[in-house]
N, C-alpha and C positions, 0 to 999 in steps of 0.2 A: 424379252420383248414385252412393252407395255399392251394390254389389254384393254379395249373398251369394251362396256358392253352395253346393246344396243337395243331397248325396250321400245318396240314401235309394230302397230301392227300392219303399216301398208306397204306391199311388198315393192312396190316402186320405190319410195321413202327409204325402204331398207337397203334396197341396189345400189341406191344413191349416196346414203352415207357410207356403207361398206367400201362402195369402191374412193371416196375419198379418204377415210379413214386408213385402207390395207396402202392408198399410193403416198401418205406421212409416214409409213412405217409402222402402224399399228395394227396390233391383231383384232379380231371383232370376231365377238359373240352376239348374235342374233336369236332375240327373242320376241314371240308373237304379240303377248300380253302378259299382263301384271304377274299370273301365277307361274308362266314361265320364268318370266324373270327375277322373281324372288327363288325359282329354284335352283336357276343359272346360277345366282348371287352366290348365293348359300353354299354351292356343290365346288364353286372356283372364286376367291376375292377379285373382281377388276382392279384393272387401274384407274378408271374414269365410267362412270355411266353415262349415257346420253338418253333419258327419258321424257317419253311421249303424255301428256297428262289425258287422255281421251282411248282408253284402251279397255281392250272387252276383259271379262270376267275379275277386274280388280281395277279398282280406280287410281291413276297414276299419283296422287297425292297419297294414298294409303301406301302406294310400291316406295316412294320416298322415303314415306316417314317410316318404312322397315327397313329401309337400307341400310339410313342410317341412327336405329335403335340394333341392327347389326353389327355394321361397323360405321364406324360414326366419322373415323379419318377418310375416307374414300370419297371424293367429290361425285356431286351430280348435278347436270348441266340437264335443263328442265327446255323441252321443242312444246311449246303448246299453240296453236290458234288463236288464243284468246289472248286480248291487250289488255284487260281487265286488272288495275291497282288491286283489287283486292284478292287476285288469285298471284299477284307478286308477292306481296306482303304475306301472307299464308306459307307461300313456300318458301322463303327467307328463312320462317319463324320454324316450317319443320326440316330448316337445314341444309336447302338447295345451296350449293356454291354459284350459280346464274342461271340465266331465264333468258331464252333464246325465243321469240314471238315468229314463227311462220306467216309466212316465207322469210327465207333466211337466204342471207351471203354463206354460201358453202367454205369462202376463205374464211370470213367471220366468224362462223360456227366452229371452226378448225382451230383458228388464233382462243376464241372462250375455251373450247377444252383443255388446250397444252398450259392455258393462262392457269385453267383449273386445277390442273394435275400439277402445275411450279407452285401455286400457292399451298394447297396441300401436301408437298413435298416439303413443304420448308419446316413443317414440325416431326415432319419422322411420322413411322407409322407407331398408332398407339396401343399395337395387341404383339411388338419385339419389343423386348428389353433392348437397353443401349447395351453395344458390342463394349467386352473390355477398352480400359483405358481412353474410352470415347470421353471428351472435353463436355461439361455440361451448363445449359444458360440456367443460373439459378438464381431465382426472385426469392428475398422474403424480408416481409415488416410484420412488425407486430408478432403474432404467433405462426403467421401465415408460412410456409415454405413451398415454392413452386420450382418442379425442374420443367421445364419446357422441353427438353430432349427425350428424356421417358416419358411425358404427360403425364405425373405424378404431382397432386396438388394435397398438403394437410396443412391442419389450423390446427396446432396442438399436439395432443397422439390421435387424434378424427382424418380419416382419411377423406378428401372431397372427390366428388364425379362431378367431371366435366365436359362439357361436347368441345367436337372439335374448335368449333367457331368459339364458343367462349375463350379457349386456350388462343385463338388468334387476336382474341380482342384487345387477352391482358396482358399477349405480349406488343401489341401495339403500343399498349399506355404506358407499360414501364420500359420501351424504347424511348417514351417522351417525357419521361417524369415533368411536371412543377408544370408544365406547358398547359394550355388551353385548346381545346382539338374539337371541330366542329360536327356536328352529329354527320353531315355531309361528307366531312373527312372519314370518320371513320367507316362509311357507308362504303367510300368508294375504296379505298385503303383496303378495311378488313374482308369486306364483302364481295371485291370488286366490280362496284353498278356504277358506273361512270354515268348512266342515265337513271339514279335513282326515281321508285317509285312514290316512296316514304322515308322517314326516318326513324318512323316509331318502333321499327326493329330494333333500332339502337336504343330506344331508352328502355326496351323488356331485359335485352341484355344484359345493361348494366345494371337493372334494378336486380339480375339473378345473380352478377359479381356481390353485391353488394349484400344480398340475403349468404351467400356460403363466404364470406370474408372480412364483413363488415361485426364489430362488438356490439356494437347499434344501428339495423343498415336503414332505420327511421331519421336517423340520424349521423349520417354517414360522414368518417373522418378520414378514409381514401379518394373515394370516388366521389368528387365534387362537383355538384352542380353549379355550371356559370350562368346565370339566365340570361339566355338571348344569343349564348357564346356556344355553348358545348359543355361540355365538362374537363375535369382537370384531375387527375391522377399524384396521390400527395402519399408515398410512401414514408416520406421521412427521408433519412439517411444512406437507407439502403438501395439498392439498387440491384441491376443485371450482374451477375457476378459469373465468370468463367472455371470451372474448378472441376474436379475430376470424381 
């Protein structure tokens, strides 16, 4: 059974997601504040977080960004009060999968987690090796080799670290080689904010694709900027490859 787990300190708020959460079929771990929840984390991986950003003895952007310097495939779905652009974009940048603003649709909050948990399912988790004989998506140009399946990324014999969201970005782009793809696109695509806040998430991004992949990422011969358009992803010849 999938697990969430539930960083919030008001116990009504807790009654309330719990009993929505256990009637989808999910298990729920509740905890009061930040250092709870980082011990929860720590002691049992979730499946999904559902964090409060206004919480005693640890500030919920600090419980983030250890979740996922934790483990970093594990979505989190961010409840805060505040409409505030620049506390969206902050927590993009340390990793939230979405940003739920109170008061919420409890359906709605319900459909962003399971959306959460199918997005981060789609690359596997990235602390198992692939089971024998599992089929694997393999990217590589240049020196580059990427399996997507293990989250295993090198340039050469150099091994690269990746977060989660970057391995979703660059399996976006080499889904669409040669193509032109809007910062909007991939906002809503890799990130899914269908009401984005900004875009400038996507171009930190890409400027970190570019710094671990790029021979010159001043000058960059993959990740191409279109001005005005998006960018365009120009591996050459190669491509997604299926192989074992």
């Amino acid at each position: 059974m999938d697990t969430v787990l539930v960083v919030e300190d008001s116990r009504p708020m807790q009654r309330t997601l719990q009993r929505l959460f256990e009637a989808d079929g999910l298990r729920v771990q509740i905890a009061a504040d930040g250092v709870a929840g980082l011990e929860s984390f720590r002691k049992q991986i979730p499946s999904v977080v559902v964090l409060d950003l206004k919480l005693p003895r640890l500030p919920g952007k600090e419980v983030c960004r250890a979740f996922k310097a934790h483990a970093a495939s594990v979505p989190v779905v961010v409840l805060s009060a505040n409409n505030q652009v620049e506390d969206k974009v902050l927590l993009l940048e340390l990793g939230a999968d979405d940003y739920v603003t109170k008061p919420f649709s409890p359906k709605e909050l319900l459909a962003r987690v399971r959306r959460a948990m199918r997005r981060s399912g789609q690359l596997g988790d990235a602390s198992a090796p692939a089971a024998p004989g599992v089929h694997h998506d393999i990217l590589a140009f240049g020196e580059v080799s990427i399996d997507f399946t293990s989250m295993v990324a090198t340039r050469g014999s150099i091994s690269l670290s990746f977060t989660t969201q970057e391995f979703k970005l660059l399996k976006y782009f080499a889904n669409s080689p040669s193509r032109v793809i809007s910062r909007e696109e991939l906002l809503n695509e890799v990130w899914g904010y269908e009401h984005y806040p900004t875009t400038r998430t996507v171009d930190n991004h890409v400027l970190r694709l570019r710094q671990k992949l790029e021979p010159d990422p001043a000058n960059p011969r993959y990740f191409v900027t279109m001005h005005g358009s998006g960018y365009k992803f120009l591996p050459g010849d190669e491509g997604i490859a299926s192989g074992k």
